[in-house]
N, C-alpha and C positions, 0 to 999 in steps of 0.2 A: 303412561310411564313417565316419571320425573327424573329427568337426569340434571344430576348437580353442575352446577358453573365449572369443576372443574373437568365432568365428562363431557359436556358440549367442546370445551374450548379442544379436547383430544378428538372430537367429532370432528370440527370446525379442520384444527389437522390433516386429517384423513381423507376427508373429504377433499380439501387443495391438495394434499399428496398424489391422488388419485387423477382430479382433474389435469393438475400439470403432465401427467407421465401419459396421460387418454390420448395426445397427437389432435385433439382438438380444439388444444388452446396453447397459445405458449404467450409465459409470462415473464418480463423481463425480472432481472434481479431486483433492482430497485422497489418494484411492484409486490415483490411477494409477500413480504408485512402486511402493506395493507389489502392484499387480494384473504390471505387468511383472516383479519382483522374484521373484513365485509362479511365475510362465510360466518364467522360469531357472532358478528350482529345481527344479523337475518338469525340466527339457529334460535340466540337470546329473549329477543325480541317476541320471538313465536312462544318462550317457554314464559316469558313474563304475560303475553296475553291471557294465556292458558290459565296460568296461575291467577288472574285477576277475575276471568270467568269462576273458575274455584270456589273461589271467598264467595261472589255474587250470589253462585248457586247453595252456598253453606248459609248465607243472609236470611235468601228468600224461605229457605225449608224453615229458618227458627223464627223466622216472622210468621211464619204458618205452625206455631207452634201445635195448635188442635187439631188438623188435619196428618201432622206428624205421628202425634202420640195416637191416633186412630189409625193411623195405617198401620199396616203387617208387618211392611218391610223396615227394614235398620235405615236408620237416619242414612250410611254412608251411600246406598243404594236410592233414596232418594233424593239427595244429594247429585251423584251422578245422573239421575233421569232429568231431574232440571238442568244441570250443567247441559246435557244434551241437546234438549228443547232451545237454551239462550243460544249454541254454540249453532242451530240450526239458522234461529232468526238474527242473529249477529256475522253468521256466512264466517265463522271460523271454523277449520279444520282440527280437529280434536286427535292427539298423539297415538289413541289408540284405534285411528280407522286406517283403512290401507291409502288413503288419498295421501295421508301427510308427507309421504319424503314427496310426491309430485309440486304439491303444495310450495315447499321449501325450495326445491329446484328450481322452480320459475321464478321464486322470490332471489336465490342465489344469484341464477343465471344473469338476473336483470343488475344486481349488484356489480357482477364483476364485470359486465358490459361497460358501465358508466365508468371505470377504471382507465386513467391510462398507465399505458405501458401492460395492458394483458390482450390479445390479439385474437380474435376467434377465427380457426381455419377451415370450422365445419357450422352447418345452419345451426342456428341457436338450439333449433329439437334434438338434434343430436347432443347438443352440448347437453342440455337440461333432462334427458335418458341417462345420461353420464353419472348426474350429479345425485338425480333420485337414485340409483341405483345404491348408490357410495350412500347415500344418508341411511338406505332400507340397509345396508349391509350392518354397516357399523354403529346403527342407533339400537345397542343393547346397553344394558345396565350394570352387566356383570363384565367388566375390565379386565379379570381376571383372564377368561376363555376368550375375551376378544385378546390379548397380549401373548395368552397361547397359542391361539389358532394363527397369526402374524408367525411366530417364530417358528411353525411346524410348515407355512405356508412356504417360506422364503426358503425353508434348509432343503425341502422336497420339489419345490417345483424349481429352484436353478432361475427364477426368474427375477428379471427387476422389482423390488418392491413396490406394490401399488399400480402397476404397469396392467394391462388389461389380464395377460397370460397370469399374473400373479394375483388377482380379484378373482377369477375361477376357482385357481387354485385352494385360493382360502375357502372360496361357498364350498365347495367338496370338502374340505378338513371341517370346517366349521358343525357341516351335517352330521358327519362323521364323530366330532364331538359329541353333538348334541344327542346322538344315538348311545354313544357308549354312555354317557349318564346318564341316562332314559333307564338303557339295561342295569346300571349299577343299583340306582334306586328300587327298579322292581325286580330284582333280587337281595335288594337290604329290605323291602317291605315285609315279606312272607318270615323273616326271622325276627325281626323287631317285633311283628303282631304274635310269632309265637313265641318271643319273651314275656309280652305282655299279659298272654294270654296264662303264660303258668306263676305269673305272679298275682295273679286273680285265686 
């Protein structure tokens, strides 16, 4: 999943909204540009590597042109199988395996350490549970249901924004979400197929 410079940097956001309000870090004012500033770097960084494996694995398939056009599968899925392979033997974590928000969190965690003026009150593990959790929550794509799920989170749970009570909050909306467009869809399925079907 590719999310654009401008959803990382609202990642990036969230993710310090979230860590500041956790009670196991507290960051002075001064600090808080660049304690957000480090969390986009590290988020950037990861989606530039990614992106550079990309191209490498899109190189090597058209260098293989003959083994390409012989194989079964679509360029894009070959493609992704080498990306795989380099991203194994190069010890990067790939966006779409479940390791990555742990991944990021250690890379975070160690960033906002070397900060001053940001204070850690709890062991770094906890800190960096914290921060994966806040990356797995809000590294979606769709802006739209994550700005919804934020505003249905905050008017129904009565909680501080971002605060642990109100990250619950939201995974319960957000499911919730994601079910009712679940059902929207497989009830717009069966009539769309049977417009199609009588326009046949």
């Amino acid at each position: 999943m590719k999310l654009s410079t401008e959803q990382l940097e609202r990642l990036a956001e969230r993710v310090y909204l979230v860590v500041k309000n956790s009670g196991h870090v507290e960051i002075e004012t001064d600090a808080e540009e660049k304690a957000i500033s480090q969390i986009n770097f590290v988020l950037e960084d990861d989606s530039r590597a990614e992106e550079r494996l990309s191209r490498e694995a899109e190189r090597l398939v058209q260098q293989q042109n003959e083994i390409a056009k012989s194989s079964s599968k679509p360029f894009e899925n070959l493609v992704h199988e080498v990306k795989s392979r380099l991203a194994k033997s190069k010890q990067v974590v790939l966006s779409d395996s479940p390791e990555k928000a742990d991944t990021l969190a250690e890379k975070v965690t160690k960033a906002l350490w070397k900060l001053d003026g940001v204070d850690f009150y709890s062991e770094d593990r906890k800190v960096q549970n914290c921060i994966a959790r806040a990356i797995h929550r809000f590294r979606q794509e769709d802006d739209h249901i994550l700005d919804a799920v934020e505003k249905i989170a905050t008017k129904k749970s009565g909680a501080e924004p971002y605060s642990q009570a109100w990250c619950l909050a939201f995974d319960k909306y957000y499911n919730e979400v994601l079910q009712r467009i679940a059902r929207q869809k497989g009830e717009n399925a069966p009539a769309e197929y049977g417009n199609r079907g009588a326009s046949l």
